[in-house]
N, C-alpha and C positions, 0 to 999 in steps of 0.2 A: 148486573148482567155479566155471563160468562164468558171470556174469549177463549179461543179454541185455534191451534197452532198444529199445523200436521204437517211432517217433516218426514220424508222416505228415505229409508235407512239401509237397503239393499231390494234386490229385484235377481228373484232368478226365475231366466229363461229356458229352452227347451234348444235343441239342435236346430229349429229352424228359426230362431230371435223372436220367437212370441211369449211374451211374460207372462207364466202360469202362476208365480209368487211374489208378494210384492210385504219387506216387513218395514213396519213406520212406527213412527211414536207421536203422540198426541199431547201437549201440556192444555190444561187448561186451567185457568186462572179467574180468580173472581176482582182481582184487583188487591186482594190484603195474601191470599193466598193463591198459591199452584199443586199443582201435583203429574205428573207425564209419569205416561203408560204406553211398553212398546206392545206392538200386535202384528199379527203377522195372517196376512189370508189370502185363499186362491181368487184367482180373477176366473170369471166362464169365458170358453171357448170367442173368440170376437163372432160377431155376428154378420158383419161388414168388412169392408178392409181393412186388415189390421195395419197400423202404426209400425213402419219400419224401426225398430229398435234405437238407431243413431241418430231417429228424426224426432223419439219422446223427450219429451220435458217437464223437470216436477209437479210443472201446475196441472198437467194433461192427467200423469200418474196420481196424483192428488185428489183430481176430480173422482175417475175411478175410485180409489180406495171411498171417498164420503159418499157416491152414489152406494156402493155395497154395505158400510158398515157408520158410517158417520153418525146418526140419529140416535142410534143403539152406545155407540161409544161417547158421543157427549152426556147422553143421559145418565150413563153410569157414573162418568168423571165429578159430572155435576152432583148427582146423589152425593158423591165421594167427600167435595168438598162442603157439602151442606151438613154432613155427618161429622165432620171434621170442626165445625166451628159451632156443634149444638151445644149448648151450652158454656159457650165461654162469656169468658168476663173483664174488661179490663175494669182498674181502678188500684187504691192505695189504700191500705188498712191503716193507716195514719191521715187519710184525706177526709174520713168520712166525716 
């Protein structure tokens, strides 16, 4: 099973402190191997009150970024590291 680590890397906002850009990187790992990917995407317009800027915190920005793009971006990591390890082999050509 793959774990998945999302870590936000910068956030730009607009003149009145609502974050329009949010770039993060992602590792994910299958336990033998990893691999991290940074990304960068827009957030829509808030719907509700927006989040005073000085009151966000990564979990909150975190959440945001996997509701928008999360599913799509484990999938591909995960394909990644499944492509990564087709066909390997350990052993010893002297063990056999």
């Amino acid at each position: 099973m793959n774990t998945y680590e999302y870590k936000i890397i910068n956030m730009q906002r607009n003149g009145n402190g609502i974050v329009r850009t949010v770039s993060f990187s992602v590792t994910a790992s299958d336990g033998v191997d990893s691999v991290t990917r940074t990304y960068s995407t827009g957030l829509p317009e808030p719907i509700d009150t927006p989040i005073e800027y000085t009151d966000l915190t990564e979990t909150q920005v975190i959440t945001w970024v996997k509701d928008l793009v999360g599913t799509s971006t484990e999938e591909r990591l995960a394909a990644y590291i499944i492509s990564k390890n087709e066909g390997r082999q350990n052993g010893m050509p002297w063990a056999a």
